[in-house]
N, C-alpha and C positions, 0 to 999 in steps of 0.2 A: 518518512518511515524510519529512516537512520535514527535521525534524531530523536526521538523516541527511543530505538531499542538504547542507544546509549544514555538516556537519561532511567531507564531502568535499567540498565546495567548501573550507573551510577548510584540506584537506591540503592538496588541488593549490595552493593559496597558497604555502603552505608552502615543499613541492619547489621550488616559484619561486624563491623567497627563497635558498634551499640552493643552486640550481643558480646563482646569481650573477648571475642576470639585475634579481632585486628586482623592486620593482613598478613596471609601466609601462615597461618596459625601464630601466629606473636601475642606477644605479653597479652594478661586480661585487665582487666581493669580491677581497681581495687574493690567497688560494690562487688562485680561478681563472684570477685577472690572472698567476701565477708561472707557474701551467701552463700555458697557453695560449702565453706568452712562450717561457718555454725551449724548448718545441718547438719554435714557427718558429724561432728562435734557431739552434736544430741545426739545421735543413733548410737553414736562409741560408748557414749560418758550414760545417759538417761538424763544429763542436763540440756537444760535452756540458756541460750544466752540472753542475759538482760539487756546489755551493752556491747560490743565491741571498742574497748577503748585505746586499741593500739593497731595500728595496719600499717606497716612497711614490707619494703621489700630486703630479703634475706639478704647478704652478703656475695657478691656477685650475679645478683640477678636471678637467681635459679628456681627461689622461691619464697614465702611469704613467713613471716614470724607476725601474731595478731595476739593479742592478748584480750581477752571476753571475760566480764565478770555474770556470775550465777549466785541463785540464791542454791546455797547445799541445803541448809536446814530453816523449814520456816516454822517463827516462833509469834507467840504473842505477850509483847506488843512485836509488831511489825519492826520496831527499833532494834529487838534481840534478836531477828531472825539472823544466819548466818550467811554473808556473803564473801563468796569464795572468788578472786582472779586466779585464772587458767591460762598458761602460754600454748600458744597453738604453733607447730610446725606446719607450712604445705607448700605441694610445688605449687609450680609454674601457673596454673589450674584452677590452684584451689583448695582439691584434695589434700584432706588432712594425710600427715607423715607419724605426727608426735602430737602427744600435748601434755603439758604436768603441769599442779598446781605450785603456783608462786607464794602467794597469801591468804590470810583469812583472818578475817575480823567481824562483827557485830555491824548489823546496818548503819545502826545509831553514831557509830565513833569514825571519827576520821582516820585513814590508811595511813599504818604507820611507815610507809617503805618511804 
């Protein structure tokens, strides 16, 4: 019977870990940190993010700086549509802080930064 409650004690750890909360409430992980982001991200802005092509962690640990590119304006051909990179602030979490746009260019052409 021990044995057992400690090997579920042991999953529900587990889950923990998985679910991004980690032990003790500690760091999350970066998936949950992207997901978490992009969606308020949409809710703020009305955009979608395509991609996330940037995920670290902030300067001391405290929280996330992510960069996601969106389409702002879609055109035809799908080459002139407009895509736009977005810097996203969040803590520890997830939760967006800030986010402004960095660039914007044309599908078709390569980013000039």
């Amino acid at each position: 019977m021990a044995e057992e409650a400690e090997a579920d004690e042991a999953h529900r750890a587990d889950e923990g870990d998985r679910s991004g909360t980690g032990e003790a409430g500690g760091p999350r992980r970066a998936l949950d940190v992207m997901r978490t982001a992009s969606g308020e991200f949409t809710e703020l802005s009305g955009l979608r993010p395509e991609r996330v092509i940037r995920c670290e962690r902030a300067d001391g640990g405290t929280g996330w700086v992510l960069e996601a590119e969106v389409t702002e304006l879609t055109r035809v051909p799908d080459t002139m549509s407009l895509i736009a990179v977005y810097e996203l602030a969040a803590d520890r979490d997830g939760h967006v802080t800030g986010f402004r746009r960095v660039s914007r260019r044309e599908r078709g052409r390569a980013d000039g930064r």
